[in-house]
N, C-alpha and C positions, 0 to 999 in steps of 0.2 A: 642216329643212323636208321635209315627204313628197315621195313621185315624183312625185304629180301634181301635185302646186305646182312645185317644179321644174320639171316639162318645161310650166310655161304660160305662164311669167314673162313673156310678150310680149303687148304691150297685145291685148284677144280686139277682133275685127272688129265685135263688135254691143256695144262701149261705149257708144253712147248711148242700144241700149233696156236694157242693163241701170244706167243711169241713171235712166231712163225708169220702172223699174220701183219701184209706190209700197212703202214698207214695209210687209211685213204684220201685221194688227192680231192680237192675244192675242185670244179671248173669255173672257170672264170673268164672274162671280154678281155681279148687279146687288146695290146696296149695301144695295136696302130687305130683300132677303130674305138676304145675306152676314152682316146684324151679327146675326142669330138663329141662327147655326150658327158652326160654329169649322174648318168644313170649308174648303182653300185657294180662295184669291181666285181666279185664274188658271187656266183649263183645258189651257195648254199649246198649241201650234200642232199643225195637223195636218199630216201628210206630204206635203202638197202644197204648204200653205204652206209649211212647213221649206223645200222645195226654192227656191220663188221668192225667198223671203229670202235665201236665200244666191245666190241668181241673181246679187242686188244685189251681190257682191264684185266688185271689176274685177280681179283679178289684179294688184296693186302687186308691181315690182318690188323695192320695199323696202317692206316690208308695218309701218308703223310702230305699226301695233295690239299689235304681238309686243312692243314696248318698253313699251308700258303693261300686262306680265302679270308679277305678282310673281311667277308657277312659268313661265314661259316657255312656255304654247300656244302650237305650232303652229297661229295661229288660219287664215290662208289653207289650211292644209294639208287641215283639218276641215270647211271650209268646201264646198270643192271637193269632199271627197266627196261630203259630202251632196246638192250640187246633183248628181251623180253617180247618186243614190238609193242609197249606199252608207252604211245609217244605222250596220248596225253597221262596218265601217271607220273612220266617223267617228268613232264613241264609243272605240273602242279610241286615235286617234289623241291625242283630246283626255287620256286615259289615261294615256299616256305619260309625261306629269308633273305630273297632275292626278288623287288618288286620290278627289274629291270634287265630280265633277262636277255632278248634281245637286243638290247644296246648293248651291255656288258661282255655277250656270244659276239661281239662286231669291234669290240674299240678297246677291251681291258687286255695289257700287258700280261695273259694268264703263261708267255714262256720265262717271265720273270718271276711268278709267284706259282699256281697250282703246280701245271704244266713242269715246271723248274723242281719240283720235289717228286714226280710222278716216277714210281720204279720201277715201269717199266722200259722208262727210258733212261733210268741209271742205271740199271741191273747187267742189262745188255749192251758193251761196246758199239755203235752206228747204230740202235735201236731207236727210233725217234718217240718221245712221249707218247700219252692218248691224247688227242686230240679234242678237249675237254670245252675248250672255248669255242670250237665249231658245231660242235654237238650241242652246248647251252643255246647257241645263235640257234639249231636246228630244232631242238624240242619248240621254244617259243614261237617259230616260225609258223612249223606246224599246226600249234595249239590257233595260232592269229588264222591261217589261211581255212583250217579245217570247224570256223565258229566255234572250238570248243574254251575261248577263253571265259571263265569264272569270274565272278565279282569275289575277292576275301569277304569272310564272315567279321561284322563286326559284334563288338562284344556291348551288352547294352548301354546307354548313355549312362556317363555319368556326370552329367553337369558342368562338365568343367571346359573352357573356351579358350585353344591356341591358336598364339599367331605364329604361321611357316615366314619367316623372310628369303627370299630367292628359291627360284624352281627348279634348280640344277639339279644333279643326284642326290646331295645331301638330304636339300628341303625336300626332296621328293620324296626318299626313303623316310625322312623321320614323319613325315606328312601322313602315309602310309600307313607306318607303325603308328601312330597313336591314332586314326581313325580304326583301326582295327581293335585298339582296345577301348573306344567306345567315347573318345573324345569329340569335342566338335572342334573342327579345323577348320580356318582359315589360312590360304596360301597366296602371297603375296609377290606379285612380279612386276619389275620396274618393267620390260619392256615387252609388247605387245602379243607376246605368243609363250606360253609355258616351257621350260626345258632348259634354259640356261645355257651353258657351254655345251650344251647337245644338240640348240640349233643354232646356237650362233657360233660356233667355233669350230664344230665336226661337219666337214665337207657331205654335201649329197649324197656323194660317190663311196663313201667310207659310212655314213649312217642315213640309211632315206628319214624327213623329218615327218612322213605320213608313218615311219613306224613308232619314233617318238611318241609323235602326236596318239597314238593307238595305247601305246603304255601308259600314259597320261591319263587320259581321258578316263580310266578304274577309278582315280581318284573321285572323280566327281558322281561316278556311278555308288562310288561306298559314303559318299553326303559330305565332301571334302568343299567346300565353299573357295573358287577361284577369283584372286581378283589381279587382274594384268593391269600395266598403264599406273602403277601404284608405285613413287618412288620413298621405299621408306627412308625419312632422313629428309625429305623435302617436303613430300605430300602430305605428313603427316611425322615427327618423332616419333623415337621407341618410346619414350619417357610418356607420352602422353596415349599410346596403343595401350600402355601396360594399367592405365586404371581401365580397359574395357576387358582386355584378355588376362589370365591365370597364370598364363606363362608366355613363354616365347623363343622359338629357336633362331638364329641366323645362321644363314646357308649361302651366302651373299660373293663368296668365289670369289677368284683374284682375276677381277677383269679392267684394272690400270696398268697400260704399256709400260712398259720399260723402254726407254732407248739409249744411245751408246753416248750421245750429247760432244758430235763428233761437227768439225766447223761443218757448215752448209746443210745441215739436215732441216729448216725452213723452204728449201728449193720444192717448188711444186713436182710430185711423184713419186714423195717419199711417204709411204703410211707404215702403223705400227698394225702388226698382223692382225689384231682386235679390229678394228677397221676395215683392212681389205677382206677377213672372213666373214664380219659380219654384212658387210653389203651384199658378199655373192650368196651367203648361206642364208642369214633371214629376211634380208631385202631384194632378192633377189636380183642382184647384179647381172646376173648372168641372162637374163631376159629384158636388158632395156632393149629397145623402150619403154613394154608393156608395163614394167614396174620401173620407179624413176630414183633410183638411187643408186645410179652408173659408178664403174671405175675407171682409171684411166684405159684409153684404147694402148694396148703397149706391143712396142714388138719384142724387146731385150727385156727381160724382167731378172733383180739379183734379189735374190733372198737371203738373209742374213741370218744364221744359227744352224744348229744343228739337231734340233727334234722336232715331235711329233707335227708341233705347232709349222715348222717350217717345212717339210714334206706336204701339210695339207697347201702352204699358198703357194709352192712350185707346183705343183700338182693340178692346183687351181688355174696357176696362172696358163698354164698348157691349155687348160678347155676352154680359156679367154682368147686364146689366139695367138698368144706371143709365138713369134717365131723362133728365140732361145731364152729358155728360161737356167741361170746359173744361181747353183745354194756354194755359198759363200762361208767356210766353216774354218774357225781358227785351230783346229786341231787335227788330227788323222781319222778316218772312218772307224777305226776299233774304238775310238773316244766317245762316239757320238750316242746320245739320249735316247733316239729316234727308235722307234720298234723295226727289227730286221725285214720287218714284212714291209712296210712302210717305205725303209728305203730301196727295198729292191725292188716293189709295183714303179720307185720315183724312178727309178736307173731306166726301169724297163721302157718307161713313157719317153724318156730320150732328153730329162735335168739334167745338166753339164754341175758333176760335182767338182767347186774344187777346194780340197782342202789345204789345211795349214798357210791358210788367206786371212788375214786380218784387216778391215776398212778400217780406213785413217780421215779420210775428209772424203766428202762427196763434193762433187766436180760439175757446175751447173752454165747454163749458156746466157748468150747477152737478154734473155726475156725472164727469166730465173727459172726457168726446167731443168731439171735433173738429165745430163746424159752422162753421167758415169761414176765410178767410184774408186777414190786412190785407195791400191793395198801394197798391205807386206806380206811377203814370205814370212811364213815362220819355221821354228823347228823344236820339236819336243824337249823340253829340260825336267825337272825333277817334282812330283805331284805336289799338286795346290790342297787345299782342305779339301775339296772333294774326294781327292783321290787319283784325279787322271793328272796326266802331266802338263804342265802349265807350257803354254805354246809362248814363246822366245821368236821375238821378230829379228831379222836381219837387216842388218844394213845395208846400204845401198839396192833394196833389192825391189823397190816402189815399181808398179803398175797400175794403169787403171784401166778397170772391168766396164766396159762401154755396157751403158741399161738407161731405159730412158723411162723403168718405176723400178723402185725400190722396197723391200718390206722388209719389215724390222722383227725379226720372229725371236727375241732373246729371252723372254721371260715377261710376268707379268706380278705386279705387286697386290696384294689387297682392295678391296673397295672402301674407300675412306669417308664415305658419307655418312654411314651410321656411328662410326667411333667420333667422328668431327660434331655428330650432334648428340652427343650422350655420353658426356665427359665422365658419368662415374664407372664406364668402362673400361678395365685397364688392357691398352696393349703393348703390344713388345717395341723395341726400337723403331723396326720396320713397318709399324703400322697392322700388323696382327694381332687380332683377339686372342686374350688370354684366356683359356678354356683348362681345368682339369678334366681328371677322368670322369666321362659320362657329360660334358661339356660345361660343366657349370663353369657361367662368368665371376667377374664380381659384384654384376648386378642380380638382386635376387632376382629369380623366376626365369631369370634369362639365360639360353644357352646357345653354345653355337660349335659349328662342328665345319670340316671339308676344309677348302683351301682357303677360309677365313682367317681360320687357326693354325695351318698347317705350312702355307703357304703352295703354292701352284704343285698339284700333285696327278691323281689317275682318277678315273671314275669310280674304280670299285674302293678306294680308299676313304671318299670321299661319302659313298654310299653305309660303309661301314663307319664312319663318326656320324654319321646322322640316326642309324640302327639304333649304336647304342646311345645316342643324346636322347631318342627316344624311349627306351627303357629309364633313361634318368629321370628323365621329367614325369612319365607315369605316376615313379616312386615319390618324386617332391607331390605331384598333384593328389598324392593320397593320403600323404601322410602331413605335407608342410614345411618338415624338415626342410633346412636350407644347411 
């Protein structure tokens, strides 16, 4: 915990007006003029808001927000700067185990985790938490627009040479952490720009990739050696990286589609959301000509599922043009994945949700285009292993949802090229690497961490099994122990 959280641990005298004190609101681009640009939703709090917001902290003496952070914020500590006016302090603080604050202040589920334990938003009946996640977005924002971002100190070399697989959160954070404690890293990316599911999956509008790109780039300023265009598993085996390198993390994310494997999904129109994100976010779809890796021109667009994944390509598909875009969901809106924020910018944008919809066959024309999709009605029966209640189609009760592209937003499996070429790693049924605590495989030297092992998860969870895969491998590279 920082000094100044320390020395305040005692309830402050004006708890009740910082009770008292309302949360402060984000401004942000109204929805009619937001779905014509691909510019972000949210302009960020200003520094006087910053400050009242975090006014709202009471000092907990056991600050239970800290147990809901996969990389363990010091959230009180960061907090109290800021109300401080100490923005860079705070940023460096949030720093300390967080190389992705900005991204993570923009796109981590923090009302499911910090935010979710924060008591000031239990303590108080209609009191709404601190708003922890706008103010992480805020210190690093600050820190980027006012030059004062830092290089980390690293610690001096010690000889020893890893290879990072994939630039997502994981590889980034573990990438990070072990240059910091004095390794030389190499960081490996199949596809031509660093970031992973951060540029290729997360919309423009929900994370700009010039701030990616800005968090990134420390790597290479701390002596992080990048190499893109490099597909391990093709380009080169693990097996044969591993007589150059010491060790080796994979961070490799679960970016194979899933689909429902429903008749007629061959019909031209129909992509799996890995596809249509990645065209408009890293190929930049959304500017053909100029860049030539177009989607289709659509009027009707139906988006199938119910999270995050699925809110970015309705969402998308509105800045594309489509004249109605409908998200297609077999369950009730309380069921859904999706972060509440997420679906209410999609509501606001004017996506025709309809739930308790289930697609049965896609529905294509005498050229094979896609113009529609047969559904059912459903109705709620009694919970699945997840937990939510498993949607019960009716009978008689078929329609079809006229769309002339379709996107398959259900889920995504593992990447299968490195366990396909490196048999003596073991993974689970589904194609996930098997990792214990601290990531170790059952290949020596090798470890891996995020949604390789986890399977399709959040950024900051992902950040946190790469933290600590990193502290594991320090230990094997110092000691040997396996």
């Amino acid at each position: 915990m920082s000094d100044i959280a320390s020395k305040e641990v005692k309830v402050p005298r004006d708890l009740k007006q910082r009770y008292a004190t309302p949360k402060q609101k984000m401004p942000e681009q109204e929805a009619k003029e937001r779905i014509h640009n691909f510019r972000e939703v949210p302009f960020g709090l200003t520094p006087e808001a910053a400050k009242l917001e975090a006014y709202r902290c009471i000092y907990c003496k056991e600050p239970d927000c800290m147990k809901g952070c996969p990389v363990g914020i010091d959230i009180p500590g960061f907090l109290h700067l800021i109300e401080a006016g100490d923005f860079a302090g705070a940023a460096q603080k949030v720093k300390e185990t967080n190389v992705l604050p900005a991204v993570c202040g923009r796109v981590c589920p923090q009302e499911d985790q910090c935010e979710k334990l924060c008591k000031v938003g239990k303590n108080t009946k209609g009191t709404p938490p601190v708003a922890i996640g706008r103010l992480e977005r805020f210190v690093a924002d600050w820190e980027r627009e006012h030059g004062q971002v830092k290089v980390p100190v690293c610690a001096p070399a010690t000889g020893k040479k890893v290879a990072v697989v994939g630039s997502g959160p994981a590889g980034l954070t573990c990438a990070t952490e072990l240059a910091r404690l004095g390794h030389k890293v190499t960081l490996f990316e199949a596809l031509h720009k660093t970031g992973g599911v951060l540029v290729y999956g997360i919309p423009e509008f929900r994370l700009p990739k010039a701030i990616v790109q800005s968090e990134v780039s420390l790597l290479e300023k701390m002596g992080v050696e990048i190499r893109c265009n490099f597909v391990v598993g093709m380009t080169r085996t693990l097996e044969d990286m591993m007589k150059e390198y010491d060790a080796a993390f994979l961070g490799t994310g679960a970016g194979l589609p899933y689909f429902m494997e429903l008749p007629g999904e061959n019909l031209n129109g129909i992509y799996s959301a890995n596809e249509y994100l990645t065209r408009i976010n890293l190929m930049r779809a959304y500017d053909f000509p100029k860049s030539d890796t177009p989607v289709a021109n659509s009027t009707k667009v139906a988006v199938i599922g119910g999270g995050n994944v699925a809110m970015d390509s309705a969402r998308n598909a509105l800045r594309l043009g489509a004249k109605d875009v409908y998200l297609l969901y077999r369950r009730s809106r309380e069921e859904m994945p999706a972060r509440q924020e997420e679906v209410h910018h999609a509501e606001e944008e004017g996506v025709h949700f309809e739930f308790l919809t289930a697609p049965v066959k896609y529905v294509g024309d005498e050229s094979g285009r896609l113009k529609g999709i047969e559904c059912l009605r459903c109705e709620l029966g009694e919970p699945d292993a997840s937990g939510r209640r498993r949607p019960v189609p009716k009978a008689g009760s078929e329609h079809v949802v006229e769309c002339d592209t379709a996107v398959v937003a259900i889920g995504n499996g593992p990447n299968p090229l490195i366990p396909r070429s490196t048999p003596d790693i073991e993974t689970r049924k589904g194609g996930n690497i098997v990792a214990k605590a601290g990531g170790r495989t059952s290949k020596k030297g090798v470890f891996a961490g995020g949604d390789i092992v986890t399977g399709a998860a959040t950024v900051i969870l992902a950040m946190g099994a790469g933290r600590a895969a990193a502290a594991s491998m320090h230990e094997y590279l110092a000691t040997g122990v396996w």
